[in-house]
C-alpha positions as CSV (number, residue, x, y, z in Angstrom):
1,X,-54.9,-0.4,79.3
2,X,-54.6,0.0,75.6
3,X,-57.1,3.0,74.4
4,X,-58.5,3.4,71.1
5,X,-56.3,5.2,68.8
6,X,-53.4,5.2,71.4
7,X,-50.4,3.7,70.2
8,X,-48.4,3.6,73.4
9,X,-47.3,0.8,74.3
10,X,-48.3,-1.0,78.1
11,X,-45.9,-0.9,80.1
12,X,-45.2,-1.8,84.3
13,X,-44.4,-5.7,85.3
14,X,-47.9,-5.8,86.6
15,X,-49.6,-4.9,83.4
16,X,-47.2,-7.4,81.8
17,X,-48.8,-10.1,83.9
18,X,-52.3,-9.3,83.9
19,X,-51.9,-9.2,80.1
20,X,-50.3,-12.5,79.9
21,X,-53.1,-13.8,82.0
22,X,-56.7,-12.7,80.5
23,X,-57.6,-12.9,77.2
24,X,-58.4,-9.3,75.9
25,X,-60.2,-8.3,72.7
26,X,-59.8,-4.9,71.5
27,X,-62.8,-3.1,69.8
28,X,-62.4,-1.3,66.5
29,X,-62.4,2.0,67.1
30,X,-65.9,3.6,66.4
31,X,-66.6,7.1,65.8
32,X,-68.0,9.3,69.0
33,X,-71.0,8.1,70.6
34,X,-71.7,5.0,68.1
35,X,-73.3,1.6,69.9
36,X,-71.3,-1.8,69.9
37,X,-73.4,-4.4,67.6
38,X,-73.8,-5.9,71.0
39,X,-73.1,-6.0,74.8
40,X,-69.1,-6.2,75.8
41,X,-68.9,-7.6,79.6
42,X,-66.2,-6.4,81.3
43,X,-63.3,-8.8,81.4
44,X,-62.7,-10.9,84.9
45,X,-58.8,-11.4,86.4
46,X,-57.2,-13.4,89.0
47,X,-56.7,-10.8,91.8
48,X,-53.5,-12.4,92.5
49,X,-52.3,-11.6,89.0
50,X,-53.5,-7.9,88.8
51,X,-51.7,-6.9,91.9
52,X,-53.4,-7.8,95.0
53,X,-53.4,-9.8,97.9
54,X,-55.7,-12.9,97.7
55,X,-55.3,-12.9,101.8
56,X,-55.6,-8.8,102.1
57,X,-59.1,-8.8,99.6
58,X,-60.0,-11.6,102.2
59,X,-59.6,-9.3,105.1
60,X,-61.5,-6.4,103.0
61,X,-64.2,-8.5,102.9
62,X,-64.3,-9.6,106.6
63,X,-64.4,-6.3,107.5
64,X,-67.2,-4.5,105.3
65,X,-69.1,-8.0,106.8
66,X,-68.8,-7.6,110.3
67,X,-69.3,-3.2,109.5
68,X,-72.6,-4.0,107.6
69,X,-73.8,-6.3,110.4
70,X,-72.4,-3.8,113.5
71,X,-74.5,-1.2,111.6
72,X,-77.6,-2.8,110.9
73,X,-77.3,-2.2,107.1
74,X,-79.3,-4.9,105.5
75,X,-76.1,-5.4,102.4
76,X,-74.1,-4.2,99.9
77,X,-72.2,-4.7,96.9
78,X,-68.2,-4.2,96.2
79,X,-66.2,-3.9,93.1
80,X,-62.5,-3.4,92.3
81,X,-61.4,-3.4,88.3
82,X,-57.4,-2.8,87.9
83,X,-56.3,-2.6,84.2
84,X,-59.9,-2.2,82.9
85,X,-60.8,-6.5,84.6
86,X,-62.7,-6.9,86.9
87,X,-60.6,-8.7,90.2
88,X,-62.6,-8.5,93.2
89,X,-66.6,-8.5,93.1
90,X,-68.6,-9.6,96.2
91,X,-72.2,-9.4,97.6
92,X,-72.8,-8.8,101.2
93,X,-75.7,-9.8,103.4
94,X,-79.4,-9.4,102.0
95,X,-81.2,-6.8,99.7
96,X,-83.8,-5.0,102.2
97,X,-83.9,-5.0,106.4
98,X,-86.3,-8.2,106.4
99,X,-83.5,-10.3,105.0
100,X,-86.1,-11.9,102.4
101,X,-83.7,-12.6,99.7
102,X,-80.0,-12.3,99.8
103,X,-77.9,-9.6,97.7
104,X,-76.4,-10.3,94.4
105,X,-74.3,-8.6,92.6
106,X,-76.4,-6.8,90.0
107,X,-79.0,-5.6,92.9
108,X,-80.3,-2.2,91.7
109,X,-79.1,0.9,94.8
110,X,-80.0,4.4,94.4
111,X,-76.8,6.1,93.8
112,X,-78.1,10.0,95.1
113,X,-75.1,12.3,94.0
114,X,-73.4,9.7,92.4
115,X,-75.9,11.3,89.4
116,X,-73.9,14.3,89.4
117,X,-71.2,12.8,87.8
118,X,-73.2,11.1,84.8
119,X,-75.0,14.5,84.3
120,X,-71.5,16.3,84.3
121,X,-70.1,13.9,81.8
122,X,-73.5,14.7,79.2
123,X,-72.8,18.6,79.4
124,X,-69.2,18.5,78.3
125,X,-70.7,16.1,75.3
126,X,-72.9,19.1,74.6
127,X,-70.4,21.3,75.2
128,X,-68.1,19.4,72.8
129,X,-70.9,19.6,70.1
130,X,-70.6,23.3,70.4
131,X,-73.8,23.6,72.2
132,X,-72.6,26.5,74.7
133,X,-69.4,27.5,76.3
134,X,-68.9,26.9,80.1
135,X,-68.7,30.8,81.0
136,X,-71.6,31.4,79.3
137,X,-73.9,33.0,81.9
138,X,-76.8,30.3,82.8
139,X,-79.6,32.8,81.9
140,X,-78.7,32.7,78.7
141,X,-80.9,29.6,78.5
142,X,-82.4,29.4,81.7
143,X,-83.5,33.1,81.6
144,X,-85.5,32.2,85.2
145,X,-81.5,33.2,86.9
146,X,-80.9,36.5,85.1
147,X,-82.6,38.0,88.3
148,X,-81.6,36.0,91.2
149,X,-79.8,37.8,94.5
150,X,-77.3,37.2,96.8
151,X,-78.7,37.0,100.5
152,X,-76.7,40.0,102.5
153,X,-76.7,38.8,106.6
154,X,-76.0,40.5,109.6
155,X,-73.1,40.9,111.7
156,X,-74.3,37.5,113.4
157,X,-74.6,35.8,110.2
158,X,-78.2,34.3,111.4
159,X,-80.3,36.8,109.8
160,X,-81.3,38.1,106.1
161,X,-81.3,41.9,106.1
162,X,-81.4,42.2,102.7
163,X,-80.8,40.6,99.3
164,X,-78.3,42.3,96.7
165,X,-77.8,41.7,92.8
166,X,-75.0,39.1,91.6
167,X,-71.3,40.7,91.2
168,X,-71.7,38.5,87.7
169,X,-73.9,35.9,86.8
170,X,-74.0,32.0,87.2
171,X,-71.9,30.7,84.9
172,X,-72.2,27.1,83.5
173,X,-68.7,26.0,84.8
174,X,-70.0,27.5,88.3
175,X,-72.7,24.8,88.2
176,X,-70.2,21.7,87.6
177,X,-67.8,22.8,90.1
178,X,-70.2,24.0,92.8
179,X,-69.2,27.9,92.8
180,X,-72.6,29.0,92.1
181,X,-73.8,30.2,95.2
182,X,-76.4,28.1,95.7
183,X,-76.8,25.6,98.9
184,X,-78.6,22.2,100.0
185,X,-80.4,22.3,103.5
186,X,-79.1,18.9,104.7
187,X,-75.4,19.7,105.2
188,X,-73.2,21.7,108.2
189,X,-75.2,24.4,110.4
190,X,-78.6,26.0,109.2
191,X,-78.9,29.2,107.6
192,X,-82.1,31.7,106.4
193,X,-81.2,30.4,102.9
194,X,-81.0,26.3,103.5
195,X,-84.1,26.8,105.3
196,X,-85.9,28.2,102.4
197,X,-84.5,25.4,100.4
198,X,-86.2,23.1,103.1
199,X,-89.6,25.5,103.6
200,X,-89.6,24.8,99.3
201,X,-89.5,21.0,99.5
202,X,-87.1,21.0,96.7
203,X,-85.6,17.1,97.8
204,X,-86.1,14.9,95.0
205,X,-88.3,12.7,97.6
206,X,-90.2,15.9,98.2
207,X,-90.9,18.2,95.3
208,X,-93.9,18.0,93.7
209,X,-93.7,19.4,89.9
210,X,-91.0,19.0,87.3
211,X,-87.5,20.2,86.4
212,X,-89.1,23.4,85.1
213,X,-90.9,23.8,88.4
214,X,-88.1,23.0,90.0
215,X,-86.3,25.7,88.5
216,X,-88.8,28.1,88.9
217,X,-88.9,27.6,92.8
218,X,-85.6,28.0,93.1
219,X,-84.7,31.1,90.9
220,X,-86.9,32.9,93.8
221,X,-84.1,31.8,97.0
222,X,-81.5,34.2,97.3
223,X,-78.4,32.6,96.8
224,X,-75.6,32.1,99.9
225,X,-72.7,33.8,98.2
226,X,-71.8,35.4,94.9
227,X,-70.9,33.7,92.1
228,X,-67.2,32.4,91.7
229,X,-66.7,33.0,95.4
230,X,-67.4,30.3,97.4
231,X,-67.7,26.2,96.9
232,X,-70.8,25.1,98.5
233,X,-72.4,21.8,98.0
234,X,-75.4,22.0,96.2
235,X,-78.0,21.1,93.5
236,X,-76.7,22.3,90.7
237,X,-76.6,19.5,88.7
238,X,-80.2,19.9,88.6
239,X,-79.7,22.9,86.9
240,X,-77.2,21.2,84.3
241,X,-79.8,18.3,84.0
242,X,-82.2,21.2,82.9
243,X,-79.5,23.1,80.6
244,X,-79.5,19.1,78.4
245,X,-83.3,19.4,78.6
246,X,-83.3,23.2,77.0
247,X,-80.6,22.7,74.8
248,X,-81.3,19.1,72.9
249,X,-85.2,19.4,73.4
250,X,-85.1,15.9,75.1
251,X,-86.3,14.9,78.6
252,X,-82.9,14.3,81.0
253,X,-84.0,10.7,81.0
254,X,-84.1,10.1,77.4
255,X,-80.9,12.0,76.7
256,X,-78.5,10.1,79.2
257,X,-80.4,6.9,77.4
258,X,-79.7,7.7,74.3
259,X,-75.9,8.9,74.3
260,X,-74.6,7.4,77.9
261,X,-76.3,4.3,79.1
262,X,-76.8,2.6,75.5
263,X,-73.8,3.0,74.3
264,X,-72.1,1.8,77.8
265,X,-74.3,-0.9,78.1
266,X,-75.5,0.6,81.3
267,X,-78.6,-1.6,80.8
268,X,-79.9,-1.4,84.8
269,X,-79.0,2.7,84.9
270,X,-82.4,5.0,84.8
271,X,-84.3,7.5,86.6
272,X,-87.2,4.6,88.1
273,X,-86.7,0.6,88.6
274,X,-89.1,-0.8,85.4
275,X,-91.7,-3.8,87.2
276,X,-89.8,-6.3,85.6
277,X,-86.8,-5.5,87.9
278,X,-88.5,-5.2,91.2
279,X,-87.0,-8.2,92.4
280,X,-83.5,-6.6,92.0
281,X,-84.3,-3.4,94.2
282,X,-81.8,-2.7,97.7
283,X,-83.5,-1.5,100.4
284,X,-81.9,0.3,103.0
285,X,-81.7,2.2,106.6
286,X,-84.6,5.6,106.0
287,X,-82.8,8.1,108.0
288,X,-81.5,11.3,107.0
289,X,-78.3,13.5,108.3
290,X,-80.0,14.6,110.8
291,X,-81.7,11.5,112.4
292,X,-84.6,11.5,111.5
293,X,-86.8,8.4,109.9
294,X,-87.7,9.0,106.2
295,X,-88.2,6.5,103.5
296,X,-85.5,6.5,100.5
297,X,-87.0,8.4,97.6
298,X,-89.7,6.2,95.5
299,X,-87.9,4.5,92.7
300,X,-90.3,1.4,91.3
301,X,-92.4,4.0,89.1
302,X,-91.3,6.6,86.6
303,X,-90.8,10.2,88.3
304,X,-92.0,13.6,87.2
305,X,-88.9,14.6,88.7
306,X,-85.9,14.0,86.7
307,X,-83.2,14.9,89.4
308,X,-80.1,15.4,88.1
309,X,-78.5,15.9,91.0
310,X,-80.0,12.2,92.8
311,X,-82.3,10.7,91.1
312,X,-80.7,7.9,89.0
313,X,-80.3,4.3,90.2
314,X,-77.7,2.1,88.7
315,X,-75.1,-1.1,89.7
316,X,-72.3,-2.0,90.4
317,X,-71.3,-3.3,87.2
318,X,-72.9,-0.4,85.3
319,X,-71.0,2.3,87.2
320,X,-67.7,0.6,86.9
321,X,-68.2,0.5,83.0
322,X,-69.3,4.3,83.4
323,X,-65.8,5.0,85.2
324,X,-63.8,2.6,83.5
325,X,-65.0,4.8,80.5
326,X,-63.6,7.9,82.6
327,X,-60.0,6.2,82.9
328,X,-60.0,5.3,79.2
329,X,-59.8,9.2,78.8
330,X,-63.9,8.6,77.3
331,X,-63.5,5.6,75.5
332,X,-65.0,2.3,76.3
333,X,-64.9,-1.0,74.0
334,X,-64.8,1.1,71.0
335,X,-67.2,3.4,72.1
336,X,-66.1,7.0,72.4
337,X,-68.1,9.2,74.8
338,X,-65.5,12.3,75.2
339,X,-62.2,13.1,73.9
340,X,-59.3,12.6,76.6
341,X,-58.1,16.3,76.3
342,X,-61.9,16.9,77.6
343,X,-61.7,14.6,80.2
344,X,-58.4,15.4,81.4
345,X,-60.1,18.7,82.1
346,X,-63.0,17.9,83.6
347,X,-60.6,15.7,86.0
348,X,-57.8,18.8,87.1
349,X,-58.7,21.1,90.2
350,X,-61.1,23.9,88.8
351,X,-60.9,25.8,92.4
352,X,-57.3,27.1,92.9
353,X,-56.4,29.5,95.8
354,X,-58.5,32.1,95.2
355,X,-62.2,30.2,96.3
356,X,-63.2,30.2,99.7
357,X,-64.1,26.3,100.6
358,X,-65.7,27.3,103.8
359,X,-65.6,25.1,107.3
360,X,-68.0,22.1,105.5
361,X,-65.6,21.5,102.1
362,X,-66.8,17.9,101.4
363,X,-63.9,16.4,99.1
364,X,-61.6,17.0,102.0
365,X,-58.3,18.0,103.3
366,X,-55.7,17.2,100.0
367,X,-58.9,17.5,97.5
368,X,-59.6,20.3,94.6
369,X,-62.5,19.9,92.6
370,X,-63.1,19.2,88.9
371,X,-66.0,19.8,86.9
372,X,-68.6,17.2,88.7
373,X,-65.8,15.3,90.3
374,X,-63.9,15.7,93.5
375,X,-59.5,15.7,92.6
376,X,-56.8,14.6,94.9
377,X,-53.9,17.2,94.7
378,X,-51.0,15.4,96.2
379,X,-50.6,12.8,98.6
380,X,-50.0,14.8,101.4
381,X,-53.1,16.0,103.9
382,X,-55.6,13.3,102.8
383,X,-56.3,10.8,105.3
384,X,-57.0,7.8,102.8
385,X,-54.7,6.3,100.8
386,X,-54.5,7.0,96.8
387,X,-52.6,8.8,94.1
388,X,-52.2,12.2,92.8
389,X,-55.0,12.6,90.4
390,X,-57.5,10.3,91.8
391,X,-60.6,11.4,91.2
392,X,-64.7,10.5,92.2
393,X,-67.5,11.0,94.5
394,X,-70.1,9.4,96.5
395,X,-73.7,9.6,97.0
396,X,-76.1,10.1,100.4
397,X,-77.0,6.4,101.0
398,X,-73.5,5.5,101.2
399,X,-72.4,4.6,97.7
400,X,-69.3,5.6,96.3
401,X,-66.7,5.4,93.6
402,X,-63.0,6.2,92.9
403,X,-60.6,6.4,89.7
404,X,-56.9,6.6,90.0
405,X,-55.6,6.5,87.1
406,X,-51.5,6.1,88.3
407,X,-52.9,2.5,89.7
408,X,-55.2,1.9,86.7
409,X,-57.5,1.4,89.0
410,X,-61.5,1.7,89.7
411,X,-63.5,1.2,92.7
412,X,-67.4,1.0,93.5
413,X,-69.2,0.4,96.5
414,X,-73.1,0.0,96.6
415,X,-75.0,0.3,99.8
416,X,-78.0,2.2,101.0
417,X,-77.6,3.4,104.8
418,X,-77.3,6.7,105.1
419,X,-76.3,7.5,108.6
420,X,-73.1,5.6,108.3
421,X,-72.1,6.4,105.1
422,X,-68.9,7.7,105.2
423,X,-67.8,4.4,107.7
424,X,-68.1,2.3,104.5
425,X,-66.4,4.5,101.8
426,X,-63.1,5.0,104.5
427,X,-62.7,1.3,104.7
428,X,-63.5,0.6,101.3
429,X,-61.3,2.7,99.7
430,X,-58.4,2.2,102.5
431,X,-58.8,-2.0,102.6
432,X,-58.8,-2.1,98.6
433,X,-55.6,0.2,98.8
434,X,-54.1,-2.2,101.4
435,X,-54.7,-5.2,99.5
436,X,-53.1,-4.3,96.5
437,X,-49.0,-5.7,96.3
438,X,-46.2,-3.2,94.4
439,X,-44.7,-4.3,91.5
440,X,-41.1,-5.0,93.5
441,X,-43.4,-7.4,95.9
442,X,-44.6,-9.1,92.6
443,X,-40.9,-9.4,91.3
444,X,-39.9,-10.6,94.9
């Protein structure tokens, strides 16, 4: 993929091919966060001349079929882009459980954690406009967390005794890598401290107030482990969506407008569905981790809840040209987002040895994590197939997306049934994988 202001040359007899094969335009390159004159659709490849396996994609798409259908799941969407093109896109099965229409490929899913991400990406363009540094301590403009605690247990680990101050404060690189002590209640075995985040209704389907609110509430909770210690999943990224609010004096919403989704052309990417896309909503299986029926969170009116941790919907189509971005090192069609030195950085391991990852580490065996996305280290451990330096990460109703960079190579799956989640992202990512043909097979 040529980048803007990259003069190396493309290289690889696969690249040589798909080259020879599409017809590419190159955008002038325009300064940092500037909007195209007009939309730039992502360009379409024969599979079979990108790499893959017309018969193998075939397969893929028999499979995630006859999964959707065993599950119950009313659809879904795929997408594979190689070389910035788009080679494999396919609509499964209907948009809601009735089966009244049938899915298409620009249906409209929630994409839960998949916000994280997006919300990561618009902190380090603040951070690259000087706005703060990443170790500056969180309360220096969320003063609310210059008094939280640490919750100090028992022996049996199933009781708060007491709560005791923070060996140093919450740092904004804690929040994007998930080191800042703080917890979800959804996730592995309950403690005193996920219970209070249940007992608080802080779910984005559940809390009734806004960001600030939010905040407030959650300042109060002791927090599961000191800073810098531990990973833990959490909602952080609220947090960070909060910091863009304090900091730029914009609502979360209007910010990631503004500086993300305009100038990708992320036109169907937003906090609510407006009534004029209604007809493109998914619908999916209500049931949390834990088995029990609830309706996915409200999404055809605007929400006084700006979750940045779950709260955005978006596309197929939108998130690939959000990650396709992300592999251009923060460049798409002319449009500059982040510098690749930036994005290189939010994309290396940000744990190392020294943090505890704990029993429930959701990237993984063979996984570090970045700042907002999950890393492959090597390709030892991992039980999927991929590359050193993939990157990505998924949200709770199933969807999911992948980057790997050594392949040139995006993935996005769209689906909303959370109690099988992780069966569709496993054969998603290991099918497309499968599919794709080495460049001595293509010579061959």
């Amino acid at each position: 993929m040529i980048k803007c202001g990259d003069s190396k040359e493309v290289t690889g007899f696969r690249r040589i091919i798909l080259l020879s094969f599409a017809t590419i335009s190159i955008a002038s390159c325009e300064p940092r966060g500037s909007i195209s004159t007009g939309p730039v659709e992502l360009p379409t490849a024969d599979a079979s001349q990108a790499g893959f396996s017309v018969e193998r994609l075939q397969h893929l798409s028999d499979t995630l079929d006859q999964l959707l259908q065993d599950n119950g799941a009313p659809g879904a969407v795929a997408l594979i882009l190689r070389d910035g093109h788009v080679v494999y896109e396919h609509a499964f099965g209907h948009r809601t459980p009735a089966h009244e229409q049938a899915m298409i490929t620009d249906t409209i899913f929630r994409i839960y954690s998949m916000t994280k991400p997006i919300v990561s990406v618009a902190v380090m363009m603040l951070w690259e406009d000087s706005a703060f540094k990443l170790d500056d301590p969180i309360g220096l403009y969320l003063p609310e967390f210059n008094a939280v605690r640490v919750a100090v247990y028992d022996e049996t680990g199933s009781n708060i005794v007491d709560t005791e101050a923070t060996k140093r404060p919450i740092t904004i690189r804690d929040l994007l890598r998930h080191t800042a002590g703080m917890t979800y209640g959804i996730f592995g075995a309950m403690t005193p401290v996920k219970q209070q985040y249940l007992d608080a209704d802080l779910a984005l389907d559940t809390f009734d107030g806004d960001a600030q609110q939010w905040i407030e509430t959650v300042a109060k909770i002791p927090l599961e482990a000191h800073p810098g210690d531990r990973w833990q999943y959490s909602p952080a990224t609220v947090v960070l969506g909060r910091l863009v609010e304090t900091v730029t004096g914009q609502t979360l919403g209007d910010f990631l407008r503004e500086r993300l989704f305009d100038a990708l052309d992320m036109r169907d990417t937003g906090f609510y569905i407006p009534e004029s896309k209604h007809d493109r909503m998914a619908e999916g299986i209500g049931q949390d981790l834990r088995g029990h029926f609830q309706e996915l969170h409200k999404v055809a009116t605007p929400p006084k809840f700006q979750a940045g941790d779950g709260g955005l919907v978006s596309t197929a189509r939108d998130y690939a040209r959000f990650f396709q971005m992300m592999l251009n090192g923060g460049e798409l069609h002319g449009v500059r987002l982040l510098q690749a030195a930036t994005v290189d950085m939010m994309t290396s391991d940000h744990l190392g040895p020294t943090i505890d990852v704990g029993p429930l580490y959701l990237p993984g065996p063979g996984y570090g994590f970045g700042l907002g996305f999950s890393v492959r280290l090597g390709q030892d451990v991992s039980a999927l197939p991929g590359s050193p330096g993939e990157y990505g990460w998924g949200g709770l109703a199933g969807t999911m997306g992948r980057i790997d960079p050594q392949e040139q190579l995006v993935i996005v799956f769209m689906v909303q049934d959370i109690p099988n989640l992780n069966l569709y992202r496993r054969q998603f990512s290991s099918l497309t994988y499968a599919a794709m043909i080495r460049e001595q097979e293509l010579r061959d």
